[in-house]
C-alpha positions as CSV (number, residue, x, y, z in Angstrom):
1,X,170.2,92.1,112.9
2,X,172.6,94.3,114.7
3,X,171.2,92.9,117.7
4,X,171.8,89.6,117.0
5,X,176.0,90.5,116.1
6,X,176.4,92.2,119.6
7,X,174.8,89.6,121.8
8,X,177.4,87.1,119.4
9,X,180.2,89.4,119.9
10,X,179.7,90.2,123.9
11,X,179.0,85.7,124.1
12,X,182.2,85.2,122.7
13,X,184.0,87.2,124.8
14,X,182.7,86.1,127.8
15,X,183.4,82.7,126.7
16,X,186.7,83.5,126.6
17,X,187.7,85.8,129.7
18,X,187.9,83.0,132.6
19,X,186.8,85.2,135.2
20,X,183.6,86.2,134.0
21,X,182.7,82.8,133.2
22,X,183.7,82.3,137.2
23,X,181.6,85.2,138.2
24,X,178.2,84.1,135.9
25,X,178.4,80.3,137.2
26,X,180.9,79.7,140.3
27,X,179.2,82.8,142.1
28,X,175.4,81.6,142.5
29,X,176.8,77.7,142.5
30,X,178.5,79.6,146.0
31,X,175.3,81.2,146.8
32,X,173.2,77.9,146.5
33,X,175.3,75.5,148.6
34,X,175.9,78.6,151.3
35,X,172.4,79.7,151.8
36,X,171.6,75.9,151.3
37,X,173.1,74.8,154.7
38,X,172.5,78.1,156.1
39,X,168.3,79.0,155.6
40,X,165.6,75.8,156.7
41,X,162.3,76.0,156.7
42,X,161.9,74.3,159.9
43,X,160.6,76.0,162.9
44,X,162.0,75.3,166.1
45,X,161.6,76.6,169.7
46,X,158.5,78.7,169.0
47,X,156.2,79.6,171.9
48,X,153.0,80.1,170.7
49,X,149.6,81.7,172.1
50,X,145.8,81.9,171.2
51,X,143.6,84.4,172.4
52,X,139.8,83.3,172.4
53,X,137.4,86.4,172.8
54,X,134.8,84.1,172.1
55,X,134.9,82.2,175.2
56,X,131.8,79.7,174.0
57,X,131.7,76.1,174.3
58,X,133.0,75.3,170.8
59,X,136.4,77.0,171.2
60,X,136.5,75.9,174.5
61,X,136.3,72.7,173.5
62,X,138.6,72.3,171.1
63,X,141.5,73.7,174.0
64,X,140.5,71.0,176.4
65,X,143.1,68.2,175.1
C-alpha cells in the first residue's frame, strides 16, 4: 500500500513540474523525428563479391546471366 502512495505522490509531482513532463515526452518525440530522417534501411552503393570454391557446373551456372 505504501507502494501505491509514492508512485501517486512522485505522478503528481511530475504532472506538475513542466520540465519533467518536457523531458519524459518532448525528448524521445525529438529522438523519433531525428533518427527518423537520419537512419534508412536502404542500402545503397554496395559492391558486393562471391567467392565459389566449388567451381562445379551448378554454381557456375547460376553466375552465367
Amino acid at each position: 500500500m505504501q507502494f501505491l502512495f509514492f508512485v501517486r505522490k512522485e505522478f503528481l509531482h511530475v504532472w506538475r513540474d513542466k520540465r519533467t513532463m518536457l523531458i519524459l515526452f518532448g525528448m524521445p518525440i525529438m529522438q523519433i523525428l531525428i533518427f527518423g530522417f537520419a537512419l534508412t534501411n536502404e542500402v545503397k552503393n554496395t559492391r558486393i563479391g562471391i567467392l565459389d570454391k566449388s567451381k562445379d557446373e551448378t554454381t557456375s551456372l547460376l553466375f552465367i546471366s
